[in-house]
C-alpha positions as CSV (number, residue, x, y, z in Angstrom):
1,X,60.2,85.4,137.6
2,X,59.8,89.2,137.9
3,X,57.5,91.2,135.9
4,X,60.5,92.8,134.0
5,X,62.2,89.5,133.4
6,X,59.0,88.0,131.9
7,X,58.5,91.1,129.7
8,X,62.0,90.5,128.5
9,X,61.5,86.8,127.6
10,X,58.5,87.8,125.3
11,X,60.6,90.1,123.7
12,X,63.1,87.6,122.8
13,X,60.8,85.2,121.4
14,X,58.5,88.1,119.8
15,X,59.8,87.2,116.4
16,X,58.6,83.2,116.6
17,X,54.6,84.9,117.2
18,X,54.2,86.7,113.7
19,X,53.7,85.5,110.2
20,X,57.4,84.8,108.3
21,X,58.7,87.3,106.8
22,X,61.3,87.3,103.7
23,X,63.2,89.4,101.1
24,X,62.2,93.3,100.8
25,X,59.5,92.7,103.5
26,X,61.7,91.7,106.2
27,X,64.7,94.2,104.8
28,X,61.7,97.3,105.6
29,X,60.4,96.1,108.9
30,X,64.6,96.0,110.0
31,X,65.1,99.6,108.4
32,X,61.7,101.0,109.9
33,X,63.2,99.7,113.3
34,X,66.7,101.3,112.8
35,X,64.9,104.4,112.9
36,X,63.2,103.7,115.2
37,X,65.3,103.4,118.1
38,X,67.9,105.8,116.4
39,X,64.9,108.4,116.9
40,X,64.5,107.0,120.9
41,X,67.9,107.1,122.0
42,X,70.5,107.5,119.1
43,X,73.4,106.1,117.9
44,X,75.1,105.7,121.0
45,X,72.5,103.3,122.2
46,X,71.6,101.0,119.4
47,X,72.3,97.5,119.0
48,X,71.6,94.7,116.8
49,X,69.9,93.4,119.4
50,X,67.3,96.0,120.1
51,X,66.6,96.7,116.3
52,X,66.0,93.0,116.1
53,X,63.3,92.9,119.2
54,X,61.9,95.9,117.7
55,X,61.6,94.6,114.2
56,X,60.3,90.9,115.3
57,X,63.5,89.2,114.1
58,X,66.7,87.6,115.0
59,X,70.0,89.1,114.9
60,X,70.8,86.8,112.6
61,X,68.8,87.9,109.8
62,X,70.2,91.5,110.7
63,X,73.7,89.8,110.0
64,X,73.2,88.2,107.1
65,X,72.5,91.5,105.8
66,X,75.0,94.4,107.5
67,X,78.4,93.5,108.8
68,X,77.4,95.7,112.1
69,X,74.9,98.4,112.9
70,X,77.3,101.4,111.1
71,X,75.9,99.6,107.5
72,X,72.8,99.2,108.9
73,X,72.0,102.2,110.2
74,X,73.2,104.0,106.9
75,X,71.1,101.8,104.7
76,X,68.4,102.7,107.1
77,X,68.9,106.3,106.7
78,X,68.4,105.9,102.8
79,X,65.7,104.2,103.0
80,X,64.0,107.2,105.0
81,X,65.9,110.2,102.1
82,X,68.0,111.9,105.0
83,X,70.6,112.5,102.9
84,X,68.7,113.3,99.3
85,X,68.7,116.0,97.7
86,X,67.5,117.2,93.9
87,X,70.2,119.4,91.9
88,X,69.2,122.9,91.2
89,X,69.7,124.3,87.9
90,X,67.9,128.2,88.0
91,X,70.7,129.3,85.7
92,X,72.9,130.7,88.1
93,X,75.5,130.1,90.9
94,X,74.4,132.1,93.2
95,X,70.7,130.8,93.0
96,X,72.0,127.3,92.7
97,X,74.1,127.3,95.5
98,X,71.4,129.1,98.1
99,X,68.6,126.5,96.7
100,X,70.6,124.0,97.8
101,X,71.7,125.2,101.3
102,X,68.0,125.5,101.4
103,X,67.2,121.9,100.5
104,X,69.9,120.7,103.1
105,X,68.5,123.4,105.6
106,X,64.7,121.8,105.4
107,X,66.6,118.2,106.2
108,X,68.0,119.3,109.0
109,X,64.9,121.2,110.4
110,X,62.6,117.9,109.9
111,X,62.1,115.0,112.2
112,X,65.4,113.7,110.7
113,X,67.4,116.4,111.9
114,X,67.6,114.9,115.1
115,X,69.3,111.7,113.6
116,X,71.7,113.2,111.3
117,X,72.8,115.7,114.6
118,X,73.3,112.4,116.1
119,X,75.2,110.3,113.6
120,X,77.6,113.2,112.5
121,X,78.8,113.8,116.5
122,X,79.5,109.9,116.7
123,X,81.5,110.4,113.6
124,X,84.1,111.6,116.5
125,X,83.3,108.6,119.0
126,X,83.7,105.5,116.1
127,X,86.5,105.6,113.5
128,X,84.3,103.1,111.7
129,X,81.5,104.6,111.3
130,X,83.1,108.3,110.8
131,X,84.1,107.0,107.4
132,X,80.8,105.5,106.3
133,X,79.8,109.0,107.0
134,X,82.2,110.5,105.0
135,X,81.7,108.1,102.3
136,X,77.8,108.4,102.1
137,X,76.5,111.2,103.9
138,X,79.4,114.0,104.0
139,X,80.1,114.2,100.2
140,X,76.1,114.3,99.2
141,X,76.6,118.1,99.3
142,X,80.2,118.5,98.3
143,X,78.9,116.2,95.1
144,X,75.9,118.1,94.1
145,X,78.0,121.5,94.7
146,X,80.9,119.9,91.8
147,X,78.1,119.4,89.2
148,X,76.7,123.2,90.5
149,X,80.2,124.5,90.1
150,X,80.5,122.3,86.5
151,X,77.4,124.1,85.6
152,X,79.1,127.9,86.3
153,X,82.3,127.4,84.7
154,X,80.4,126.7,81.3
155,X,78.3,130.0,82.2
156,X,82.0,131.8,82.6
157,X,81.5,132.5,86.2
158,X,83.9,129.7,87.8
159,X,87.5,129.4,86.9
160,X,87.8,125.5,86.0
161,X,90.3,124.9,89.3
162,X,87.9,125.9,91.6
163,X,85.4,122.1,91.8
164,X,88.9,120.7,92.6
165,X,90.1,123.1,95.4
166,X,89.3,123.3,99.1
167,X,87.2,127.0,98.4
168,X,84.3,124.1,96.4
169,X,82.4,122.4,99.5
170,X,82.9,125.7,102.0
171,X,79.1,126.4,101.5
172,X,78.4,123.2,102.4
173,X,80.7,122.8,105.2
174,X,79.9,125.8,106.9
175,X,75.7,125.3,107.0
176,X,76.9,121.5,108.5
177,X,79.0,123.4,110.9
178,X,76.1,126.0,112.2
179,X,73.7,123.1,112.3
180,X,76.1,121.1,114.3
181,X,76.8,124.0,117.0
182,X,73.2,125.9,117.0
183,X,70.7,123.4,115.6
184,X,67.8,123.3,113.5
185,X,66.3,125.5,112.0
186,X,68.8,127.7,109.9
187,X,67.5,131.1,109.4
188,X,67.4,132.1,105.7
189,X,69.5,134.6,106.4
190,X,72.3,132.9,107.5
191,X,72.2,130.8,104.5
192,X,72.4,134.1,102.2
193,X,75.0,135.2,104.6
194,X,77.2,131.9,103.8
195,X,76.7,132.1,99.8
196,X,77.0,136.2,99.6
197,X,79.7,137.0,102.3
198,X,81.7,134.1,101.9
199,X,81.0,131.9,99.3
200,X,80.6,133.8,96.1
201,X,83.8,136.0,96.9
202,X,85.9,132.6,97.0
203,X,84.7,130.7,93.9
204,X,83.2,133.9,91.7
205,X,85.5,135.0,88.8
206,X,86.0,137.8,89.0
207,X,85.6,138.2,93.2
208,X,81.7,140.0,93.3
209,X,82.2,144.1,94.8
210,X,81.3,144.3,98.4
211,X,78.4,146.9,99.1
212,X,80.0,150.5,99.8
213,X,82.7,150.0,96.9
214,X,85.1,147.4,98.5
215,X,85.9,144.7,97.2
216,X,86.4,141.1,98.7
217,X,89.6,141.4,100.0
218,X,88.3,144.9,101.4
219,X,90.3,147.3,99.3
220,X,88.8,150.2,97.2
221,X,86.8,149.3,94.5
């Protein structure tokens, strides 16, 4: 037997050598091992196979707990935060808003970045998996932006349409959309950029006045 093939064997069995592990223990050591090898070499390239080796399992304790590696993988990326992020409340929209591009921003710049870059390109590659995405990691921001946006229209500075429109999540959408073509890290001023240039002038009631006297839609002020 080659040297490969013998490593190979050990690998399989690797899970037999180690104490037994159960419940929240086991759950961790599975999780810790998504990460793992979605760090290494991505979406594309896990299995339930590899996690297991890694984590010193079977693959049948990874399927008695995730249909397939889409649920595991986006347990695993909860366990680790990568989507979490805490609701600003300075008092105003504009402040809100760029706190939270900011929060979103630091994500993408950590060693986490790399995964979510990873798993929102498959989101094109696996039908599946595109709308766990959208379920659990594409509406964090759009959600916390609705309570912001909540928030303003009691302050007067939202019309109540505008949580429910398409103008609500562009903040959002367009920081995922730079990260996604240029990477990590987003200069600060790109995120002022988004909220003063774009944002504010679609959601703000009345539209903010542009510097030099114009207003948003560029007429005199």
């Amino acid at each position: 037997m080659s040297l490969n093939a013998g490593k190979a064997a050990d690998s399989a069995v690797d899970h037999r050598k180690g104490p037994r592990r159960r419940g929240e223990e086991l759950e961790n050591a599975i999780l810790t091992a998504t990460l793992e090898e979605l760090t290494e070499g991505g979406y594309t390239t896990l299995t339930m196979e590899r996690v297991a080796t890694r984590a010193r399992t079977s693959k049948a304790a990874l399927y008695r707990r995730w249909p397939g590696r889409a649920e595991l993988v986006m347990d695993a990326c909860k366990l680790r935060g990568i989507t979490d992020v805490e609701l600003p409340d300075t008092g105003a929209l504009r402040t809100d808003v760029i706190a939270l591009l900011r929060q979103i921003s630091a994500k993408m710049a950590s060693p986490l970045g790399g995964i979510l870059r990873g798993l929102l390109t498959e989101m094109t590659r696996d039908p599946d998996f595109a709308r766990l995405i959208r379920e659990r990691v594409h509406t964090v921001g759009p959600t916390t932006l609705h309570v912001i946006l909540e928030r303003a229209i009691e302050r007067g500075e939202v019309e109540p349409w505008i949580p429910d429109s398409r103008r609500a999540t562009v903040a959002t959408d367009m920081l995922r959309n730079h990260f996604l073509l240029f990477g990590a890290p987003v200069d600060d001023t790109i995120i002022t950029d988004i909220v003063d240039d774009v944002y504010l002038p679609l959601v703000l009631s009345p539209a903010p006045k542009r510097a030099g006297g114009t207003d948003s839609a560029g007429g005199a002020g």
